[in-house]
C-alpha positions as CSV (number, residue, x, y, z in Angstrom):
1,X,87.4,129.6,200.3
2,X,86.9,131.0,196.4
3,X,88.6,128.8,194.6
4,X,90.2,129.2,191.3
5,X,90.2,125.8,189.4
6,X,91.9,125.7,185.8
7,X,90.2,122.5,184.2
8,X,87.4,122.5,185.7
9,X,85.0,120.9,183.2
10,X,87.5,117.9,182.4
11,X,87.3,114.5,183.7
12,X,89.5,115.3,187.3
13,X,88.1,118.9,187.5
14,X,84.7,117.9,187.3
15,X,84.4,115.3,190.2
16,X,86.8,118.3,192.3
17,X,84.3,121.0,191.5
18,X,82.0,118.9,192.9
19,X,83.6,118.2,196.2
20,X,85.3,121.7,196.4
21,X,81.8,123.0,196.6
22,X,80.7,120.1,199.0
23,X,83.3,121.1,201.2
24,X,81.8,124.8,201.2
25,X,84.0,126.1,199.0
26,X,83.0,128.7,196.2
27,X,84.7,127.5,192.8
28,X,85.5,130.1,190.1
29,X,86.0,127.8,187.1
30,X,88.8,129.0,184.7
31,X,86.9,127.9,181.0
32,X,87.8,128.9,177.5
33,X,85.1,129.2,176.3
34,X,82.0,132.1,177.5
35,X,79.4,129.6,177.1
36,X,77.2,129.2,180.4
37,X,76.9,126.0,181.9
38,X,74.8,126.5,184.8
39,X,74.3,122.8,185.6
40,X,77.7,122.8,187.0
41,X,77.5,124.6,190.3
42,X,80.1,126.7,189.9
43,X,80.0,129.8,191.6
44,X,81.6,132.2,189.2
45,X,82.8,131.3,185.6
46,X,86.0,133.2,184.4
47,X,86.9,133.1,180.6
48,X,90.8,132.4,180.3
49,X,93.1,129.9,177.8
50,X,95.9,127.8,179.6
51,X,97.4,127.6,176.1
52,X,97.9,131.4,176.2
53,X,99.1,132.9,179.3
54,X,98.6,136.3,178.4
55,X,94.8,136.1,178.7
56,X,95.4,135.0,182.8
57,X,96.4,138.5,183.4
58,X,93.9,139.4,186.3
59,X,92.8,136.1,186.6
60,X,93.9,136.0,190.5
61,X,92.1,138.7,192.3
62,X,91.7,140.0,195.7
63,X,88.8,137.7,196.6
64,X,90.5,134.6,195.4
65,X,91.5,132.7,198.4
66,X,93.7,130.0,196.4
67,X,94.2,128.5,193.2
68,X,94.5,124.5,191.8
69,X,96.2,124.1,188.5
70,X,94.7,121.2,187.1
71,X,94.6,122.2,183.4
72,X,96.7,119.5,181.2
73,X,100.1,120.9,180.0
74,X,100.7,122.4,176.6
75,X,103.6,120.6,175.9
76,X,105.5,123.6,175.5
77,X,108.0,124.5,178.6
78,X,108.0,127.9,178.3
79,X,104.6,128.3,178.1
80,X,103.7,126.5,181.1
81,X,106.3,128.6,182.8
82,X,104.5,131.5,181.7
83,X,101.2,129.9,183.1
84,X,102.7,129.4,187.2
85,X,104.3,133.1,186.8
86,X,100.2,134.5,185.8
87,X,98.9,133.2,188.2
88,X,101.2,132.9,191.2
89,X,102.6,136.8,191.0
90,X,99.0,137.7,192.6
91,X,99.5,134.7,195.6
92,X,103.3,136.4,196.3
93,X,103.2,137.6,199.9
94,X,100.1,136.6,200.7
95,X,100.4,133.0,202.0
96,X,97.4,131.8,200.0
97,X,97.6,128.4,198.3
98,X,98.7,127.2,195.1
99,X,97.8,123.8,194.3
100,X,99.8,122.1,190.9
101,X,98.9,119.1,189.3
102,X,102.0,116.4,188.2
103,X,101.7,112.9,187.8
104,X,103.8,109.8,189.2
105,X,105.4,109.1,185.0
106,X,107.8,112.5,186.0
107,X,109.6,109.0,188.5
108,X,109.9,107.3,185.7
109,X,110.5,103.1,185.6
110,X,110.9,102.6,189.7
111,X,112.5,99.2,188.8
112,X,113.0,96.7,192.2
113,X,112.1,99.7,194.5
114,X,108.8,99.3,195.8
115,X,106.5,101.8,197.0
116,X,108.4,104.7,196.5
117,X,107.2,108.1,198.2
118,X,107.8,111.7,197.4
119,X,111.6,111.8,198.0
120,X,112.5,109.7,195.0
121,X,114.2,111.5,192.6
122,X,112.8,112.2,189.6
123,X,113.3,110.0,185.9
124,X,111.0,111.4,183.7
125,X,109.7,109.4,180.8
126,X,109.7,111.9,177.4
127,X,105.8,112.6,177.6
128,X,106.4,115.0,180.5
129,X,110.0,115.4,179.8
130,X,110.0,118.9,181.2
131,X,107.3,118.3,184.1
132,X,110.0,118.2,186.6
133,X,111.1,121.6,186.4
134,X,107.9,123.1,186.4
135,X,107.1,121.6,189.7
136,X,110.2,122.7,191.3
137,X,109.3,125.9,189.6
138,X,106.1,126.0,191.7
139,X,107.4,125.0,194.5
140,X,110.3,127.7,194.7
141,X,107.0,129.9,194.9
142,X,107.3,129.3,198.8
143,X,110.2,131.5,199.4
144,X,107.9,133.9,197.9
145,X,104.9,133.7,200.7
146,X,102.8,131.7,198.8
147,X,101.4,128.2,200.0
148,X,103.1,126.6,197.1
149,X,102.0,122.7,196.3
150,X,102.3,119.9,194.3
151,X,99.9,116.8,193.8
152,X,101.4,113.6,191.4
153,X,98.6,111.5,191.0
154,X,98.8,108.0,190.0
155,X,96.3,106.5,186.8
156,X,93.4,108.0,187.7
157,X,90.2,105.9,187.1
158,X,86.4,105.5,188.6
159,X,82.8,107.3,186.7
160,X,83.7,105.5,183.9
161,X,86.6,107.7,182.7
162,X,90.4,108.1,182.8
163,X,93.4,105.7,180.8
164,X,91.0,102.2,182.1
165,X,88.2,103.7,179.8
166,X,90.8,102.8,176.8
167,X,91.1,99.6,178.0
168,X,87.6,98.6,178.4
169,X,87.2,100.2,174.5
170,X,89.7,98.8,172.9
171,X,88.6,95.0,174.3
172,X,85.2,95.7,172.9
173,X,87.0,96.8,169.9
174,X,90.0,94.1,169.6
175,X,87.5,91.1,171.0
176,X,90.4,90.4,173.6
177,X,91.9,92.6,176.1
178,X,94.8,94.1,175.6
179,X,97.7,95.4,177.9
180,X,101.2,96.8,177.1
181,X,104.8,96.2,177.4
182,X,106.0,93.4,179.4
183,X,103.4,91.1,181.5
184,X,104.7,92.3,184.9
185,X,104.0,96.3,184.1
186,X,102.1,97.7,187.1
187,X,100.0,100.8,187.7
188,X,100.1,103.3,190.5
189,X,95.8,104.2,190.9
190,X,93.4,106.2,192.2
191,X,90.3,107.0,192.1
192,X,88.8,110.5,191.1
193,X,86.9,110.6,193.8
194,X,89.7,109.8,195.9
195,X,91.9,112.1,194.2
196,X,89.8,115.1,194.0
197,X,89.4,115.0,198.2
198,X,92.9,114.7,198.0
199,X,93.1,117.9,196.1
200,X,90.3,119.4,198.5
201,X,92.9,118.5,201.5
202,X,95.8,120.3,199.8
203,X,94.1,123.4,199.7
204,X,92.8,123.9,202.9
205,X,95.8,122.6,204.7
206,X,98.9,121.4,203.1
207,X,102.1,123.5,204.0
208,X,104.1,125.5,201.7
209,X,106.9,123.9,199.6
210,X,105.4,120.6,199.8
211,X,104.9,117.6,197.4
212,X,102.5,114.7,197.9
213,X,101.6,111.7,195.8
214,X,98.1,110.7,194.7
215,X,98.2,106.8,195.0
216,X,95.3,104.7,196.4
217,X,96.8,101.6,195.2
218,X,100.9,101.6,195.1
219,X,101.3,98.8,192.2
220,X,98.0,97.1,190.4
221,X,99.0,94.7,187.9
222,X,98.0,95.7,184.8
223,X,97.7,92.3,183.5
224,X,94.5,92.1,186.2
225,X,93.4,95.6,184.7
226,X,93.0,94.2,181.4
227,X,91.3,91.1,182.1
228,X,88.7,93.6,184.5
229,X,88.7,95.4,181.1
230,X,87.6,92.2,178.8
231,X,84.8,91.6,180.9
232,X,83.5,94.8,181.3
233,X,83.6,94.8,177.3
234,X,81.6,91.1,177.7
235,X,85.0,89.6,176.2
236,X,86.1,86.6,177.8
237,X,89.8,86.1,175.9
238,X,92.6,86.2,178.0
239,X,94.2,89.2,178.4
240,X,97.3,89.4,175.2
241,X,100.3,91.7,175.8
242,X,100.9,94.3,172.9
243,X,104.5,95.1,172.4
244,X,105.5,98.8,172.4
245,X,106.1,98.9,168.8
246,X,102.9,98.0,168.3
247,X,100.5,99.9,170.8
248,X,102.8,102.8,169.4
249,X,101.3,102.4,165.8
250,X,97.9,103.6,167.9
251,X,98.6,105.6,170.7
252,X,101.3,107.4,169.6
253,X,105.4,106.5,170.9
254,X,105.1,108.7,173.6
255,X,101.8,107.2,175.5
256,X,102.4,104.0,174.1
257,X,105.8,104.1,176.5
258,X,103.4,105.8,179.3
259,X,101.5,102.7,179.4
260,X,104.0,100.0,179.7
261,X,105.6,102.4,182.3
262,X,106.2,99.8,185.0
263,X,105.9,101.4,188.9
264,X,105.5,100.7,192.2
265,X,104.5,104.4,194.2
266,X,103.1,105.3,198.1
267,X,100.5,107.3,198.6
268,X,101.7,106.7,202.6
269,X,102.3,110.3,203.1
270,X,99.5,112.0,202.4
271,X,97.4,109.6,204.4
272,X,100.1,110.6,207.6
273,X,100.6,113.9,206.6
274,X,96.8,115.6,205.2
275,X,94.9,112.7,207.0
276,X,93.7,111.6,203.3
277,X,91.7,108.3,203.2
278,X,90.9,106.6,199.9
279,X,88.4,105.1,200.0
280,X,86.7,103.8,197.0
281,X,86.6,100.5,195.3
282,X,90.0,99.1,194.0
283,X,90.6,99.9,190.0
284,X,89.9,96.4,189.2
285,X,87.1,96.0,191.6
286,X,85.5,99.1,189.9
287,X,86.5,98.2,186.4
288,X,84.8,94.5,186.8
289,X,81.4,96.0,188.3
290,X,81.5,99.8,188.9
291,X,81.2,102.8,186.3
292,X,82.7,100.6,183.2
């Protein structure tokens, strides 16, 4: 398949580029910039701006087979609206897939429940406020022929990147590892690798109208993440709990309440349903002696 991929040099689209096109599949990276970057393996580069729909126009030709959304949001509704509608109009009738990336914060706090899957309903916390709606905006895209789906990933970590990165920098910073909210927070995880065959699965073969959750490990204590983090960093402190106020004064309210968001999600599903099998080393496993 030709592929269309929006963020395709950032930290997700670069390991799926890589395993879109070890798959066989042609990837026509959507970049905003002209610049060459041969060392990618792309097979076609297409200049185009999330951020401004209008410049998608034409984006989705004949010869694109199907397209994967990964591109961050622009924290504007409308916009992202705007986005789906340039390039899904192309896909209408044609029964060619369209692959959207959520995340599990649009579930919000999952409380006692544990392991909750795909039918949950959704309790977004105000950093993707709006996210709900533009999945179910994608999705609606199945009534109209097109092989509409949506993938929530959980914290995505592994090559040394993602949320755990922070973590490992700001023990090496701090001298003692840090982690946020209350001490029983957990994290849904993955890892990019993981994730991006995941994403590879979805397109070749997930059926229209469906939604599937990105989760290698349902509920990693993020206590044990930050003491992973500490030693990566060569700190050996025990791992001190931040309080929202504070990590806010750094990060920002709205990702300082992302990361004390406290959940327990499945991944169960897609492992049943697309025959996805995670693989990789655990988050703290990897943190403690992998890419960190």
């Amino acid at each position: 398949m030709k592929i269309l991929l929006t963020g395709a040099t950032g930290y997700i689209g670069s390991a799926l580029a890589e395993h879109l096109a070890a798959a066989g599949h042609q990837v026509v990276a959507l970049t905003r910039s002209a610049e060459p970057q041969p060392d990618r393996g792309w097979h076609a580069q297409l200049v185009g701006d999330t951020a401004d729909p209008a410049s998608l126009a034409g984006a989705v030709t004949p010869d694109i087979d199907g397209v994967i959304h990964l591109a961050p949001p622009s924290g504007d509704a409308d916009v992202d609206t705007a986005v789906i509608e340039a390039l899904a109009t192309a896909l209408r009738g044609t029964g060619r897939p369209f692959v959207y990336t959520s995340g599990v914060w649009v579930l919000g706090a999952t409380g006692e429940a544990q392991e909750v899957g795909e039918e949950a309903p959704t309790d977004p916390i105000d950093i993707v406020g709006y996210r709900p709606r533009i999945e179910q905006r994608v999705l609606a895209e199945a009534t109209e022929g097109v092989r509409a789906v949506v993938v929530r990933p959980g914290i995505v970590y592994g090559r040394g990147g993602g949320i755990p990165a922070i973590l490992v920098e700001r023990a090496r910073k701090q001298g003692v590892p840090e982690y946020y909210g209350e001490e029983g927070v957990r994290w849904p995880t993955v890892h990019v690798d993981d994730l991006a065959e995941l994403f590879v699965a979805a397109v070749e073969r997930a059926e229209a109208g469906t939604l599937w959750h990105g989760v290698g490990e349902p509920a990693t204590p993020v206590r044990d993440l930050a003491r992973a983090a500490g030693r990566a960093a060569g700190v050996s402190a025990a791992p001190h709990a931040v309080p929202v106020e504070e990590a806010a004064e750094v990060f920002g309210p709205l990702f300082a309440d992302a990361l004390a968001l406290d959940q327990s999600v499945s991944g169960a599903a897609a492992r049943t349903g697309l025959g996805w099998r995670p693989g990789r080393p655990g988050v703290v496993a990897e943190i403690e002696s992998g890419s960190y």
